[in-house]
C-alpha positions in Angstrom: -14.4 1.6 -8.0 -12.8 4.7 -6.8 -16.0 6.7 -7.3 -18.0 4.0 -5.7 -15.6 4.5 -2.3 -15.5 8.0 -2.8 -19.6 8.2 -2.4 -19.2 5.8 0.4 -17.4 7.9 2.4 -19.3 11.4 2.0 -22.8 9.7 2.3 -22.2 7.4 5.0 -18.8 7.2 7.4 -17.7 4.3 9.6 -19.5 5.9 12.7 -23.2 6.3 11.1 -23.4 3.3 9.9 -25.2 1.6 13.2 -27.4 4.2 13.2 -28.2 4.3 9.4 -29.2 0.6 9.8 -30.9 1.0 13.0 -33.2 3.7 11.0 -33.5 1.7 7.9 -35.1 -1.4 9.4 -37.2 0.6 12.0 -38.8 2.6 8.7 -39.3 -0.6 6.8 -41.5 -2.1 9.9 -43.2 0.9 9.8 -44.0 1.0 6.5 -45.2 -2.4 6.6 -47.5 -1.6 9.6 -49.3 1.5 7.9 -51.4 0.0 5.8 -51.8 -2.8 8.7 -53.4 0.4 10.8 -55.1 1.5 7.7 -57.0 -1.3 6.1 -59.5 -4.0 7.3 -60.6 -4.4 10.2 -58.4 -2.2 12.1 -59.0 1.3 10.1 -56.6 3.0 13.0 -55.8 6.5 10.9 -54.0 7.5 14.5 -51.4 5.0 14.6 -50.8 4.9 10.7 -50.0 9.0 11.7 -47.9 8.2 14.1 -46.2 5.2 12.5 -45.6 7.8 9.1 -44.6 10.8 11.9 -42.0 8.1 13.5 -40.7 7.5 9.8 -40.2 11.5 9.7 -37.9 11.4 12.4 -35.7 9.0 11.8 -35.1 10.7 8.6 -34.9 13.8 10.0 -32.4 12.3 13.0 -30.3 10.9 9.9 -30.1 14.4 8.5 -28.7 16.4 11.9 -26.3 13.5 12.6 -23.3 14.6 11.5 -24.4 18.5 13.0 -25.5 16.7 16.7 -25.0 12.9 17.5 -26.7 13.8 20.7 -29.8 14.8 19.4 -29.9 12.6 16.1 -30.0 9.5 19.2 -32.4 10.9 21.7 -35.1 11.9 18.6 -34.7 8.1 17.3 -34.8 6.5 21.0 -37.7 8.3 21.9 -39.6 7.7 18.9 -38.7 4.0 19.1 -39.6 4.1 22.8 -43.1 5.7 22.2 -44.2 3.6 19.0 -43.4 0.4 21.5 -45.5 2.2 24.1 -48.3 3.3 21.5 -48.8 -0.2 20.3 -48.9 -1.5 23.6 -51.7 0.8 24.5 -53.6 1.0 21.5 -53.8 -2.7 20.5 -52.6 -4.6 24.3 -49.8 -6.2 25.3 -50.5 -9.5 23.8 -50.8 -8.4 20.3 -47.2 -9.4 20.7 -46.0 -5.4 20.5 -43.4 -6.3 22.8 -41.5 -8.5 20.0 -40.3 -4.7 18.3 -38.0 -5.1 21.1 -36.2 -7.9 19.9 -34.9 -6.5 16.5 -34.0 -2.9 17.8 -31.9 -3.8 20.9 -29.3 -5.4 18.1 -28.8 -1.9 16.6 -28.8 0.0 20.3 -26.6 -2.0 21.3 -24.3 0.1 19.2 -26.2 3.6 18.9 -24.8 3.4 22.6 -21.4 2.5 22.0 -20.8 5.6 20.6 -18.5 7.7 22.9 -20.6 10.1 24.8 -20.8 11.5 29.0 -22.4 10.5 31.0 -25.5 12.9 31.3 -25.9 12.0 27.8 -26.1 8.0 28.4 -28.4 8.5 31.1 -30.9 10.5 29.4 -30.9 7.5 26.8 -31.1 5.1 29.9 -34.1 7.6 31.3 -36.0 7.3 27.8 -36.0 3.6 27.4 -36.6 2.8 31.0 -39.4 5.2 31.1 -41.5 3.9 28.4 -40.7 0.5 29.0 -42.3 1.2 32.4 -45.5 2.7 30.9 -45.6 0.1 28.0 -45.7 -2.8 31.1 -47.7 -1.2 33.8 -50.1 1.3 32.4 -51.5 -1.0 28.8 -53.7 -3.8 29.2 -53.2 -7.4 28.3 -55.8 -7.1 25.7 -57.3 -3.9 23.7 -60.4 -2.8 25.0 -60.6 -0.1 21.4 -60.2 -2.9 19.3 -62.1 -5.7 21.0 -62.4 -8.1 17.8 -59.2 -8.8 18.2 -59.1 -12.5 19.0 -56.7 -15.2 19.7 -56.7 -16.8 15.8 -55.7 -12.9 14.6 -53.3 -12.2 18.1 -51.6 -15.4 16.8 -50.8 -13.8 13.4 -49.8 -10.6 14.4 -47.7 -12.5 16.9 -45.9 -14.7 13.6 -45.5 -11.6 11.7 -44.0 -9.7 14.1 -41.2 -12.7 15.0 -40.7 -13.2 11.1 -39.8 -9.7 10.8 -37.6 -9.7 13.9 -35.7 -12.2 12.5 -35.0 -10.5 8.8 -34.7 -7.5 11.0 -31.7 -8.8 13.3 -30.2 -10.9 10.7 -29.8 -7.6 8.1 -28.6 -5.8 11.2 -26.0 -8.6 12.1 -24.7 -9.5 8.2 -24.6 -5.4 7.6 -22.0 -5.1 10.9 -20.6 -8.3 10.0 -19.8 -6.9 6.3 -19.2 -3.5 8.1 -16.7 -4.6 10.4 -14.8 -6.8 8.0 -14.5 -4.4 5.4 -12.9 -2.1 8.5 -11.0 -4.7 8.9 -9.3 -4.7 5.5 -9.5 -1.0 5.8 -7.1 -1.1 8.8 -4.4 -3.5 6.6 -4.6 -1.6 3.7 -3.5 1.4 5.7 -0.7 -0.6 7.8 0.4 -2.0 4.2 0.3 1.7 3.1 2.5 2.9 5.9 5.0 0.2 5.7 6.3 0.8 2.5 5.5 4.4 3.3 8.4 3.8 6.0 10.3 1.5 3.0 10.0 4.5 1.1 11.1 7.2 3.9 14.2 4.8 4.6 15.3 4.6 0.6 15.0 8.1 -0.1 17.5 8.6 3.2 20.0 6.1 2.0 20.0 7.4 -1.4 20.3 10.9 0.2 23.0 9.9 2.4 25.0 8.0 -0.3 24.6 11.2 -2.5 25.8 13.0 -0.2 29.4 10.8 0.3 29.9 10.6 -3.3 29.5 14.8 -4.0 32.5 14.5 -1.1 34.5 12.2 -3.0 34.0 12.6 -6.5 34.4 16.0 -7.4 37.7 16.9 -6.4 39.5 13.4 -7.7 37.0 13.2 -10.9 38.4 16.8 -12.2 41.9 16.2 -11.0 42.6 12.4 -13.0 40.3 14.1 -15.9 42.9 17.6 -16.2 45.8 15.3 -15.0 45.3 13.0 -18.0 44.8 15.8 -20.1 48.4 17.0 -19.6 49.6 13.6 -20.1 47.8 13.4 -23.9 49.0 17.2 -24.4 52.9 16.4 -24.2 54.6 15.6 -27.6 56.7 12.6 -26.7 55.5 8.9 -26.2 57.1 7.2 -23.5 55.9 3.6 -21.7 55.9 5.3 -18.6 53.9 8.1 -20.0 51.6 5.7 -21.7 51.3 3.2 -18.4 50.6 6.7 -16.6 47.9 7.7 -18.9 46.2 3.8 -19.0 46.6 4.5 -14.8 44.6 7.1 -15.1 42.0 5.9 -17.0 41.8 3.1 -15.4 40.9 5.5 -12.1 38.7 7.3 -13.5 37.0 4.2 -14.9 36.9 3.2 -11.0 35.4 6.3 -9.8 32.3 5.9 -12.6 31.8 2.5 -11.1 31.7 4.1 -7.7 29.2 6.1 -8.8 27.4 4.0 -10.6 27.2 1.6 -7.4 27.5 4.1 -4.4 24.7 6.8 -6.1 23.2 7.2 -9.9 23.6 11.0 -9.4 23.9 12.0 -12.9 20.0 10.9 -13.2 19.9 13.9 -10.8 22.5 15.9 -12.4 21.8 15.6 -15.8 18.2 14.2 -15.6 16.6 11.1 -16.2 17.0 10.2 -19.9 20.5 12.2 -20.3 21.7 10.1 -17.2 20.7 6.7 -18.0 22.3 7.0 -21.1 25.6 7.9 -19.6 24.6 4.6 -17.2 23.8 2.4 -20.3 27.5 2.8 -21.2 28.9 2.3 -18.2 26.7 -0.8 -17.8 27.7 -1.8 -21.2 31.4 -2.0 -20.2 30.6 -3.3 -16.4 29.0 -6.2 -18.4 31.0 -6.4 -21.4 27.7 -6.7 -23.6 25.9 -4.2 -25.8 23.0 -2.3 -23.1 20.8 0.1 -24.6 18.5 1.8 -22.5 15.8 3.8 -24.3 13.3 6.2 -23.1 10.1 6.9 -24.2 9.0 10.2 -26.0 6.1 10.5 -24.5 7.3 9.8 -21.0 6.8 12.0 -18.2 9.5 13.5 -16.0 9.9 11.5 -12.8 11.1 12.6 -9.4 14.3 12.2 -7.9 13.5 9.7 -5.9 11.6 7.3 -8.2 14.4 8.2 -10.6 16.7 6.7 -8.7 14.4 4.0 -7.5 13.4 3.1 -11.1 17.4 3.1 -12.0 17.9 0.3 -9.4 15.5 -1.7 -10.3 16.9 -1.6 -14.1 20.2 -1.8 -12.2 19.2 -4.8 -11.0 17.4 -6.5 -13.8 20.4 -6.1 -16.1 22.6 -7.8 -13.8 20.1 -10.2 -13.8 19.7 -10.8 -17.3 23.6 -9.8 -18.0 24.4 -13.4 -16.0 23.3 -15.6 -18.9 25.9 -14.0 -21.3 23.2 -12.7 -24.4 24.2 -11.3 -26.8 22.9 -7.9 -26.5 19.9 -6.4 -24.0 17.8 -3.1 -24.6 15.6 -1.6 -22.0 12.8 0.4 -23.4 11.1 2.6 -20.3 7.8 4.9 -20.5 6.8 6.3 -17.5 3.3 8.0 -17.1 0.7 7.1 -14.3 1.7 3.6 -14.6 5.9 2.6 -15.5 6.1 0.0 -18.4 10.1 -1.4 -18.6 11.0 -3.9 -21.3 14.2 -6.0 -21.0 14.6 -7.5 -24.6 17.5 -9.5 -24.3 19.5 -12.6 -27.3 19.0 -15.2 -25.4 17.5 -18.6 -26.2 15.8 -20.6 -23.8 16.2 -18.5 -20.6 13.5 -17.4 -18.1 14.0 -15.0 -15.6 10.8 -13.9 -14.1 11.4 -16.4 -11.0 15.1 -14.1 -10.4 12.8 -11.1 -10.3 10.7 -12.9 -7.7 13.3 -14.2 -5.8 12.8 -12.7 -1.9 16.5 -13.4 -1.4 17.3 -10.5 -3.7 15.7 -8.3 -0.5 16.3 -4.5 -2.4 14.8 -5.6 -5.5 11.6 -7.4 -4.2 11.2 -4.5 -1.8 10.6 -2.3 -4.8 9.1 -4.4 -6.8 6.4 -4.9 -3.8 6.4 -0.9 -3.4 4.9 -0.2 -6.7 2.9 -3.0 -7.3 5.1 -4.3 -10.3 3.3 -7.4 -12.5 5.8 -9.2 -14.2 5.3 -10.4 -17.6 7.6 -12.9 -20.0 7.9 -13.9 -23.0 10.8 -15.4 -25.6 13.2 -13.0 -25.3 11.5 -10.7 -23.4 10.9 -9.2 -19.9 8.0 -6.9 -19.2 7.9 -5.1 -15.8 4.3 -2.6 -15.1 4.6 -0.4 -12.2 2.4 1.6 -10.3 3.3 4.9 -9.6 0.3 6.3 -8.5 -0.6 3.4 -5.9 1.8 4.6 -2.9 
């Protein structure tokens, strides 16, 4: 899929298309029309020529378009223009020459909507008016080169040349009408894109921000309870006091881990990610008061900062989650490569959590969840989350 978009978009852009369709349909007529010129009972080896030369140039327009729009559009509107004109005066007017009007205007209609000065639209403006001028006041009615032309065989070039403007303008209009809707989805994808872009810009601030208050707090009181309650172990005697001063303490710096844990996972950034979660998975286990395990991967890859810590909540999250129904135990196995896979295995009979993970209420965790894509997966027992790290 990705090749097939990736071809797309060096062979043909948004802007040529018009013009790619426009030459497309006026080769294929023309194609059709040589051997017309050629065979019975017309034998015209001029006009086939021509009708081959005008195939030439559109080709050739397609080929400078991207070097000069300018030109690529006044080489294609003149030959258009002059085929009209040359069928007019080499065959009359009523061999219904006129018709090749009808399927081209559809595709000129955009060739001139393409930004351009004025001198330039007026030279187009010049071309078609010019030849339209010629083709209706200086051809006859009726060929006077090909006189055996009569009403029975004017009447079938006139049926062939209406069937083909039909296929011609309804290719033209279902080609835009794909065209402008897959533009359309285009456009979407990218606003999706740049919203959680922005999602994205205003986590990795918050996280930065929250970072940035717990270096100021923790610190300082973190290395004065830790040395504070090493004194307090150090001295020989016993006493309550000195035992309710030392379970104080403890207690604080307990306090300060939550904080941490809450405010801003730093030790994923501190120690990195699978020395940090660790440290988490105990903390968790005693915020919970159940067994958490959390396992990486061997063969996962290292993760930046900020999906570390995006990754982090999301497990955060999903353990309190899981933690609500009281099992018994929970491990979280995690390999992160182009794609994150997280497993919650969890002893608990009966329970189903994938509509929790789903819930929009819970606004942080749906919001990262919709970042990367995540398909949820469930099972007995089991909770399977696949993320895509690559999509944003």
């Amino acid at each position: 899929m990705n090749a097939k978009v990736h071809l797309k978009e060096h062979l043909i852009t948004d802007q040529e298309l018009p013009y790619t369709l426009f030459s497309i349909i006026g080769s294929t007529i023309l194609l059709f029309f040589i051997p017309v010129a050629i065979g019975k009972p017309f034998q015209d080896y001029l006009s086939a020529s021509l009708y081959a030369a005008g195939i030439v140039l559109y080709v050739l327009g397609k080929v400078i378009y991207r070097y000069s729009l300018f030109l690529s559009v006044l080489i294609v509107t003149f030959v258009h223009n002059f085929l009209i004109f040359w069928v007019c005066y080499r065959y009359g007017k009523a061999t219904g020459a006129i018709l090749f009007y009808f399927p081209f205007m559809v595709a000129f209609l955009y060739i001139f909507l393409t930004k351009q000065d004025k001198f330039k639209t007026a030279a187009k403006v010049f071309i078609n008016i010019l030849f339209f001028v010629l083709s209706v006041g200086f051809t006859d009615m009726r060929s006077k080169q090909f006189a055996f032309i009569d009403d029975t065989l004017i009447q079938n070039i006139y049926t062939v040349c209406l069937v083909f403007s039909i296929i011609a303008t309804l290719s033209i209009l279902i080609a835009l009408y794909r065209h402008f809707i897959n533009l359309h989805e285009k456009v979407i994808e990218e606003q999706q894109k740049q919203h959680k872009m922005v999602l994205r810009e205003i986590d990795r601030q918050h996280e930065k921000e929250e970072y940035a208050l717990l270096l100021s707090i923790r610190d300082d009181i973190s290395q004065t309870l830790v040395t504070s309650r090493m004194y307090l172990q150090m001295m020989q005697t016993k006493e309550p006091m000195l035992l309710k001063a030392d379970e104080g303490i403890k207690n604080a710096i307990d306090s300060l881990n939550n904080i941490s844990l809450e405010l801003s996972p730093s030790m994923l950034v501190d120690f990195g990610f699978a020395q940090g979660i660790s440290v988490y998975a105990e903390l968790l286990s005693k915020k919970y008061n159940i067994p958490v395990e959390i396992v990486l991967e061997e063969d996962s890859d290292d993760l930046p900062d900020i999906d570390r810590l995006s990754l982090f909540r999301i497990i955060h999250q999903g353990i309190a989650i899981i933690a609500a129904c009281n099992p018994a135990s929970l491990k979280v196995r995690i390999n992160c490569q182009n794609k994150i896979w997280v497993s919650f295995s969890y002893a608990a009979a009966n329970v189903r959590f994938v509509e929790q993970f789903n819930d929009p209420h819970n606004q942080d965790l749906s919001k990262r969840l919709d970042y990367y894509n995540a398909t949820i997966k469930e099972e007995p027992g089991k909770i399977e989350l696949l993320l895509d790290l690559k999509n944003p």
